[in-house]
C-alpha positions as CSV (number, residue, x, y, z in Angstrom):
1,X,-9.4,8.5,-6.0
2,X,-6.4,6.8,-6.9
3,X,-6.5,4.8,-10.4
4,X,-3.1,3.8,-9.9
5,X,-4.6,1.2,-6.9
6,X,-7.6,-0.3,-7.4
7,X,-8.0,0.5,-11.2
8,X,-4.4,-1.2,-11.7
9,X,-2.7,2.0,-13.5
10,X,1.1,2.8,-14.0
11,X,1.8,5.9,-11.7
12,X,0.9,8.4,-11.8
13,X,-3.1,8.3,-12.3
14,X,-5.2,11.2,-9.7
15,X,-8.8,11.8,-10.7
16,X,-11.5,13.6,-8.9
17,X,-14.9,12.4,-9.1
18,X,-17.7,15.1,-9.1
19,X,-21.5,14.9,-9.4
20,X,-21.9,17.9,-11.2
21,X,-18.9,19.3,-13.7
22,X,-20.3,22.6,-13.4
23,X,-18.8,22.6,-9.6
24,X,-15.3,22.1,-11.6
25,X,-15.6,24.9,-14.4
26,X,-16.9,27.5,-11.6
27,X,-14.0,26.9,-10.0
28,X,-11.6,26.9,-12.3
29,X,-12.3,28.2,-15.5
30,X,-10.1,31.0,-17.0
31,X,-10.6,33.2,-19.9
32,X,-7.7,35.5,-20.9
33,X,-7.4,37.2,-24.0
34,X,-4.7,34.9,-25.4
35,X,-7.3,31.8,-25.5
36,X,-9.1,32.2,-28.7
37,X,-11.5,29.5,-28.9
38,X,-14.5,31.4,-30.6
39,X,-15.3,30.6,-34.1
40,X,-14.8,26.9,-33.3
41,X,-17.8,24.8,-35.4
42,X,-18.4,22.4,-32.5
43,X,-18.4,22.4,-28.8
44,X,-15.6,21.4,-27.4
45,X,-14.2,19.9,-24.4
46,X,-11.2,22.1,-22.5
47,X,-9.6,20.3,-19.8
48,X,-8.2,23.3,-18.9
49,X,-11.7,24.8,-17.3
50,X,-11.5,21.7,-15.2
51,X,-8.4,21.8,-13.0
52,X,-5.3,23.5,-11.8
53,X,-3.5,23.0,-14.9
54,X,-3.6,24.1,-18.2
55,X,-1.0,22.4,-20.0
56,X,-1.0,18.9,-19.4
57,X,-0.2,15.3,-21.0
58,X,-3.1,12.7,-21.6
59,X,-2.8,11.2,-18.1
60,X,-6.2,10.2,-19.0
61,X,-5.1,7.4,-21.5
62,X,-3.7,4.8,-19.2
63,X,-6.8,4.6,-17.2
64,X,-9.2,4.6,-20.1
65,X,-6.4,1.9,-21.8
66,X,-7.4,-0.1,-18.4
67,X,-10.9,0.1,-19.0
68,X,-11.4,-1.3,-22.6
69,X,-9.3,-4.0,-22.0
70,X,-10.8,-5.5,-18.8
71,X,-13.4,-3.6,-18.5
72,X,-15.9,-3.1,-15.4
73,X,-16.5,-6.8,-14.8
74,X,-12.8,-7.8,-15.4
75,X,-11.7,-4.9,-12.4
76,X,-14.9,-5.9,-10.2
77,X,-13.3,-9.9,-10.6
78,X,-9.6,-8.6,-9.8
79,X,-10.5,-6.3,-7.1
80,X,-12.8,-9.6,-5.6
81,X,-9.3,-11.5,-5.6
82,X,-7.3,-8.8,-3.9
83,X,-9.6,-9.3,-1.1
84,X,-9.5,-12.6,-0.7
85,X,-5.5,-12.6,-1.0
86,X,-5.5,-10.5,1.7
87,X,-8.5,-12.5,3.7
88,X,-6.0,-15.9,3.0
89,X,-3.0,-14.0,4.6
90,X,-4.7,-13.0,7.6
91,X,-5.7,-16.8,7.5
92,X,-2.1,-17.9,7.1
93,X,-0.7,-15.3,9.7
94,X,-3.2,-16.4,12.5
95,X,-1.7,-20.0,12.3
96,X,1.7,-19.2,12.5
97,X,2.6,-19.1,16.6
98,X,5.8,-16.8,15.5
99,X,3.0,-14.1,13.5
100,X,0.9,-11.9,15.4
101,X,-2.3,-10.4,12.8
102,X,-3.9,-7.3,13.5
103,X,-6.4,-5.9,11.2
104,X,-8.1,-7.3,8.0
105,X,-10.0,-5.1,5.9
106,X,-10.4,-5.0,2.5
107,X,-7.2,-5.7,0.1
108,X,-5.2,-4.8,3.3
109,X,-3.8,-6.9,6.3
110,X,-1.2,-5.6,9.4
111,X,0.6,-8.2,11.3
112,X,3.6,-8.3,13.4
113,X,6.8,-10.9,14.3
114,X,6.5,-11.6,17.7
115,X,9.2,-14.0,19.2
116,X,7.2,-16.9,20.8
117,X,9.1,-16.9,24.1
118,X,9.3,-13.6,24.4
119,X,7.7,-12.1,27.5
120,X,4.7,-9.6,27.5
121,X,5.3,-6.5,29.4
122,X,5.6,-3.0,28.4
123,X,9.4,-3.4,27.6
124,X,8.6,-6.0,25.2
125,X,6.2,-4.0,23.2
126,X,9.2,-1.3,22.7
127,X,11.6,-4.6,21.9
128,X,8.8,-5.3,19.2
129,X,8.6,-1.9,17.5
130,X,12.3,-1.4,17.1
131,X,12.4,-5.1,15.4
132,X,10.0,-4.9,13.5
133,X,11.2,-1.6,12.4
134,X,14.6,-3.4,11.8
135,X,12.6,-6.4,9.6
136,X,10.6,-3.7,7.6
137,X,13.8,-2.3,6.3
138,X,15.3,-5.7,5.9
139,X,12.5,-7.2,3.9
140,X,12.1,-4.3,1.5
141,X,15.7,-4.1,1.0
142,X,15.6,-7.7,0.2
143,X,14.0,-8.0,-2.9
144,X,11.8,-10.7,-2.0
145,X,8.2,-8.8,-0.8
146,X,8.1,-5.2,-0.1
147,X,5.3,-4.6,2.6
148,X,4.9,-1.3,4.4
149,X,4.0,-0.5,7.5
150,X,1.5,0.9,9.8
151,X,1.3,2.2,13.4
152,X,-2.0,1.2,15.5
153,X,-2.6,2.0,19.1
154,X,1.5,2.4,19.7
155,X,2.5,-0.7,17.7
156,X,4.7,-0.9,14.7
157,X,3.3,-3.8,12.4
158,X,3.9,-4.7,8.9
159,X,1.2,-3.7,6.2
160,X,0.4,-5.5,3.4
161,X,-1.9,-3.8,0.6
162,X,-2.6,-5.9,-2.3
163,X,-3.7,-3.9,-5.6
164,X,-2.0,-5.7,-7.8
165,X,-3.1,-8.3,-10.6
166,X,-0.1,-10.0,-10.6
167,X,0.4,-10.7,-7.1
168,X,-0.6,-14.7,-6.5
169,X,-1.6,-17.0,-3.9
170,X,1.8,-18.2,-4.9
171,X,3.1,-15.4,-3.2
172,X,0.7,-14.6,-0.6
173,X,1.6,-18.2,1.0
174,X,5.9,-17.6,1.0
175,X,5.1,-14.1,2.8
176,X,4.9,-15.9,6.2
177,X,7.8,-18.0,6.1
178,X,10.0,-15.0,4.5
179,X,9.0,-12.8,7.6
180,X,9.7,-15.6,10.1
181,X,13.0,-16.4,9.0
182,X,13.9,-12.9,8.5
183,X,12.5,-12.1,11.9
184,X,14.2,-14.7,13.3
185,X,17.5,-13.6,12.3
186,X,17.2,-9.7,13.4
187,X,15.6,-11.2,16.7
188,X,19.0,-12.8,17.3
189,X,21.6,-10.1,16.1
190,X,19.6,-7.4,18.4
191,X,19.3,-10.1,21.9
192,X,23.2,-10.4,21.1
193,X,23.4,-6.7,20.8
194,X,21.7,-5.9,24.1
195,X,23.5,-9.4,25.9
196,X,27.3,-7.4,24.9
197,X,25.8,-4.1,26.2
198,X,24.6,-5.5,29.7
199,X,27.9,-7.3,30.1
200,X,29.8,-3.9,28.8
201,X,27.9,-2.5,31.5
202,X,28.1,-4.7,34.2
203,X,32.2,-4.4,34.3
């Protein structure tokens, strides 16, 4: 699992879960001559039996910072929000005529701009890809949202995964109108584009 997603911790954060640690020290534990740990009053813990490396920083602390302050109930009440931020985009999405939604699961919701009189037929769908392609890069070179992207069934569409406590529905409610407007504008500079290549063609 990822503890930098849904347990809200600064990159990076990795953590395997097992149900028996013994799976981890059969598999990795190492004993060379140079590791002198006999002698030692009390058991100890090695971290190095448990993993790849043997030398490492206290990844650890972040995550377990996370966990006193909030605690389970305080990441079970932000994780509840994530979803519904997501839930209220799809919401938002479905009654916008310029917004075409997708999928809703989770903290995560895909979407596309889809010009409204733009005509369905299977040249439209590659028109779509390559702008929405174009809006992607726009919007995370922006500076005002930074959604990725995801591919389903052929279709480029715009992916927005929310694990983060300080994303509101503030922001969740601009994300439409910031995608429209941006949309619009690409939509325009790429019709121009192929209207100057037909006539360029045409004579």
């Amino acid at each position: 699992m990822d503890p930098h997603k849904w347990l809200y911790s600064p990159l990076e954060a990795g953590c395997t879960l097992v149900k028996n640690s013994k799976t981890l020290t059969e598999a990795f534990s190492f004993h060379p001559t140079y590791y002198n740990f006999d002698g030692e009053e009390e058991a100890l813990t090695n971290f190095y039996e448990y993993g790849l490396q043997n030398s490492r920083g206290f990844r650890a602390l972040k995550v377990w910072l996370g966990l006193r302050q909030v605690g389970s109930e305080g990441h079970i009440q932000m994780i509840r929000e994530d979803i519904q931020l997501a839930r209220r985009l799809y919401e938002l999405i479905n009654e916008n005529p310029q917004l075409e939604s997708f999928t809703n699961n989770l903290s995560i919701t895909t979407f596309r701009y889809r010009p409204s009189d733009l005509d369905k037929d299977d040249r439209s769908e590659e028109y779509l890809n390559n702008l929405n392609q174009a809006l992607l890069n726009r919007l995370q070179a922006g500076g005002e949202v930074f959604p990725s992207n995801a591919v389903l069934e052929g279709k480029f569409l715009l992916r927005v995964c929310i694990v983060n406590f300080r994303t509101t529905l503030r922001d969740i409610q601009a994300l439409p109108g910031i995608v429209v407007r941006e949309g619009k504008l690409i939509d325009e500079e790429m019709r121009r584009q192929v209207k100057k290549t037909s006539d360029t063609t045409a004579i």
